[in-house]
C-alpha positions as a printed Julia matrix, in Angstrom:
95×3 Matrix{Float64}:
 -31.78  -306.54  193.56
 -28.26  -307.59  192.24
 -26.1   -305.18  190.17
 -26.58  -307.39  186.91
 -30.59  -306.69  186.62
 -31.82  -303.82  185.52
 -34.95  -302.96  187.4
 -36.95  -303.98  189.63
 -39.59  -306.96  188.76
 -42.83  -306.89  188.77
 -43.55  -308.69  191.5
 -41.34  -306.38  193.25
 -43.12  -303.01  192.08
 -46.48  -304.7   192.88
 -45.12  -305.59  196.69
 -44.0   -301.72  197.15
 -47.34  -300.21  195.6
 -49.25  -302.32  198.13
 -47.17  -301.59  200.95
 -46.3   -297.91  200.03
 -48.6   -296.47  197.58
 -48.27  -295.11  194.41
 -45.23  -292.25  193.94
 -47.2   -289.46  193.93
 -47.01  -286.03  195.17
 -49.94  -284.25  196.88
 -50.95  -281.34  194.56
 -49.78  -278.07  196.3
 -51.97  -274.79  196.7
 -51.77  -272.45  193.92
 -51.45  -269.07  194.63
 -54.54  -266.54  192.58
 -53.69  -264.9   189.47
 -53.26  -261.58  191.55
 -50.84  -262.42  193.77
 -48.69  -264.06  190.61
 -49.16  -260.94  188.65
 -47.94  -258.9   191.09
 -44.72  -261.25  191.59
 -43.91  -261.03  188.33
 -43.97  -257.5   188.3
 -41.87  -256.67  191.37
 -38.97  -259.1   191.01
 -35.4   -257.04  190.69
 -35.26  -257.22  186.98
 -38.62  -256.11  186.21
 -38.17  -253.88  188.54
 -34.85  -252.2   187.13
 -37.07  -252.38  183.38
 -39.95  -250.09  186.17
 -37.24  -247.17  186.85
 -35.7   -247.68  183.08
 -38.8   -246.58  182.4
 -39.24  -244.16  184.73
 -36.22  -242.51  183.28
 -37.27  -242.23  179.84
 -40.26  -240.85  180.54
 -38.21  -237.77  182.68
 -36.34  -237.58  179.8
 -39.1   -237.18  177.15
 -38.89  -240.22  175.69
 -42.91  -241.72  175.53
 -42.32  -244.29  173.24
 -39.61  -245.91  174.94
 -40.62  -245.69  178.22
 -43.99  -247.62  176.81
 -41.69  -250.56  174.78
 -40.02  -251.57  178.45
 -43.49  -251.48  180.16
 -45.02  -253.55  177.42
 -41.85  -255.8   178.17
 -41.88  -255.92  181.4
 -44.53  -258.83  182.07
 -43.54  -261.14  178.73
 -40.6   -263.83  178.3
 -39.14  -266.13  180.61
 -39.62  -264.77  184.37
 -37.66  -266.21  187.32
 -40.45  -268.71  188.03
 -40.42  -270.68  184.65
 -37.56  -272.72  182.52
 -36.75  -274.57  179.32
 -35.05  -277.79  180.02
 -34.44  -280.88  177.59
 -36.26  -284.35  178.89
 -35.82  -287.45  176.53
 -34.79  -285.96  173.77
 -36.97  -282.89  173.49
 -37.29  -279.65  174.93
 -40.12  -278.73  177.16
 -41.19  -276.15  179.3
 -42.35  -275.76  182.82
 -42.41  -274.29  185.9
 -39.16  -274.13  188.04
 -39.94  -275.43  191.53
């Protein structure tokens, strides 16, 4: 392929399907819901929210205490992002 053209041909991209295959990953095993509730619990922010918490509950606050719990397992996590593709923004899991 010279620097002027901008892609391969199709003749070319038929040649590398036959002799590679297509360019696609093998699906990965997916952990069960359990084990990624419990990650999502126990990661070190969620878990400074757990002893926030913790602490307002010591100190007689209920209704605190129960807004960080509640928080605790919503919004964006360690194991998800935002990121802009083509023009628009998407969302997906960070690998």
């Amino acid at each position: 392929m010279s620097p002027a053209q901008p892609g391969s041909t199709s003749a070319e991209v038929a040649r590398r399907l036959a002799g590679q295959g297509a360019n696609v990953l093998p699906a990965g095993r997916r952990a069960p819901m359990v084990v990624l509730l419990l990650r999502e619990m126990v990661h070190f922010f969620a878990l400074m929210l757990w002893v926030a918490a913790a602490l307002a509950l010591v100190a007689g606050m209920p209704q605190p205490a129960l807004a960080i719990v509640s928080e605790t397992g919503r919004g964006a996590h360690p194991g998800s992002q935002r990121v802009d593709a083509d023009g628009r923004e998407r969302s997906g899991a960070a690998s």
